[in-house]
N, C-alpha and C positions, 0 to 999 in steps of 0.2 A: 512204320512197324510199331513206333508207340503207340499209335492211336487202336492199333489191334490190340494190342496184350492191354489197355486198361481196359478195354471194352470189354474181353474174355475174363477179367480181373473181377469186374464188376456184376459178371454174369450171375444174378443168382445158384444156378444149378452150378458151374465154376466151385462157387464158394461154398455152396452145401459140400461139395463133393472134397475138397481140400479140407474140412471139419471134417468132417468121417475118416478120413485116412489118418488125418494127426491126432484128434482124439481115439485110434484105432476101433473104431466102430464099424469101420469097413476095410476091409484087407482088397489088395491090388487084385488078386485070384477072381475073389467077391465080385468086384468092379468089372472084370474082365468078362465074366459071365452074365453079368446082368447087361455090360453092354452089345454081347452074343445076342442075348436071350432080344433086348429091344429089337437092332439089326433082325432078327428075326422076323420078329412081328410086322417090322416096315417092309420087308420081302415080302411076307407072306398078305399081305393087303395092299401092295402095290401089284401083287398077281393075280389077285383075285379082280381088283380093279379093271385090269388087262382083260382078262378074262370076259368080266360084264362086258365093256367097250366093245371088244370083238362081236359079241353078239349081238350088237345094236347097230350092226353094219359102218359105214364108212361114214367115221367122225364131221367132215369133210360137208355132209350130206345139213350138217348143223347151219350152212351158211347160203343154201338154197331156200329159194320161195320166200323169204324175209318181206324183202320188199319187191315190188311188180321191178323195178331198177335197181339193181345193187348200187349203193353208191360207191364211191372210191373209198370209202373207212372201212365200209364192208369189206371189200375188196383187198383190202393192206390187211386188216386178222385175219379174212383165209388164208390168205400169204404165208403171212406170220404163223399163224396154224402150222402148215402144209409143211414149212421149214422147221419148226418147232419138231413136229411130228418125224419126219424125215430124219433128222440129227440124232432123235433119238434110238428110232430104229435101226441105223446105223450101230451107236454105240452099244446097244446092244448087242450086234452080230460080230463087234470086235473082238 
């Protein structure tokens, strides 16, 4: 748990952001809304994202015709894909 909190310690954006509050150049309010407004943005481009993907049919389709043999590497990242992909659409629908 040390090795967390100096890493977070040492984070640039960490440290800009604990200067602005102490030198009251940014109020908690401020902070809270600007990290809405970010959150926002990664929604709103992680859906748009979504969106492309969809229309470029089945992800999936990335790991045919490569080679005349898939090898076994090939083989282990669609995997990993498929499970990747899978996990997520799951938590999604939680």
């Amino acid at each position: 748990m040390g090795h967390l909190r100096a890493t977070l310690e040492a984070n640039p954006l960490t440290r800009l952001q604990k200067y602005l509050l102490h030198q009251k150049l940014l109020s908690q309010k401020h902070l809270k809304a600007l990290e809405a407004d970010i959150q926002g943005a990664i929604d709103r481009a992680w859906q748009e994202a979504q969106e492309q993907m969809a229309s470029m049919g089945d992800s999936l389709q990335m790991f045919d015709h490569v080679y005349a043999e898939p090898s076994p590497y090939l083989e282990a990242q669609r995997q990993a894909w498929q499970q990747f992909r899978t996990a997520h659409e799951e938590a999604a629908h939680a």
